[in-house]
Steps between C-alpha positions, in 0.01 A plus 500: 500500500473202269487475094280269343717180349222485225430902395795602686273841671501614852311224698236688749462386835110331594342407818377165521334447804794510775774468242647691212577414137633672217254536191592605131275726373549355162471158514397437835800282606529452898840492640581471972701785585847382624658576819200663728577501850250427724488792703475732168184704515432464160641211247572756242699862583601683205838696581609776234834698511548793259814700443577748308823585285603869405344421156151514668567869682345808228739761471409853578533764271666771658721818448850273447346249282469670152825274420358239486178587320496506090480843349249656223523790271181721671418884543553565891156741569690695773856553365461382094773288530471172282600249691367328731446100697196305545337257655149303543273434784171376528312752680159440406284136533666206310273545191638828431795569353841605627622847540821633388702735734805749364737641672690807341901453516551867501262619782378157642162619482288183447140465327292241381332376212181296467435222231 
C-alpha cells in the first residue's frame, strides 16, 4: 500500500504494459512500488489482518443476565408484577425501527414491544 505525498489517499495499483505503478485517483500522481521481488506474481499483494478484542463480542441475553440489564416500572402480562428489564434488537430490515424486549423480574417471563 502507498499514500499519495500530494492528497495523501490510498494509491491504487495500474498495469502499464509489463510493469506496475501506483496511481492517485485524485490527482493522478504516479509513484514505483518499492521492494518487488522478481519472482512475485504480482507487484502489488494486499495483506489484511483483523483481530478482534472482547469489546467486539455481543453479549447474550440470557436467564443470569438481568443484573446487568437496567430496570423499568412495567405491568408483567403473566404475573402483574411491575417490574421488569429491557433491552433492544433490531429484528426487522435496517429502515425499521428497533424493538424493545422486557423481561419480568418476578416470573422472568419475557415479551416484546414494537415501535
Amino acid at each position: 500500500m502507498k499514500l499519495c505525498d500530494k492528497c495523501g489517499i490510498l494509491m491504487m495499483p495500474q498495469r502499464d504494459g509489463a510493469k506496475t505503478l501506483f496511481v492517485c485517483k485524485k490527482c493522478g500522481k504516479t509513484a514505483k512500488p518499492a521492494n518487488i521481488s522478481p519472482k512475485a506474481k504480482s507487484a502489488s499483494v494486499i495483506h489484511e489482518k483483523m483481530s478482534h478484542d472482547l469489546i467486539d463480542v455481543i453479549p447474550v441475553v440470557g436467564e443470569k443476565s438481568n443484573k446487568i440489564l437496567p430496570i423499568t416500572k412495567i405491568e408483567c402480562p403473566e404475573c402483574k408484577h411491575n417490574e421488569a428489564v429491557w433491552w433492544t434488537q433490531q429484528t426487522r430490515s435496517s429502515d425499521e425501527p428497533e424493538t424493545r424486549f422486557y423481561r419480568c423480574t418476578s416470573c422472568q417471563k419475557t415479551w416484546r414491544e414494537y415501535s
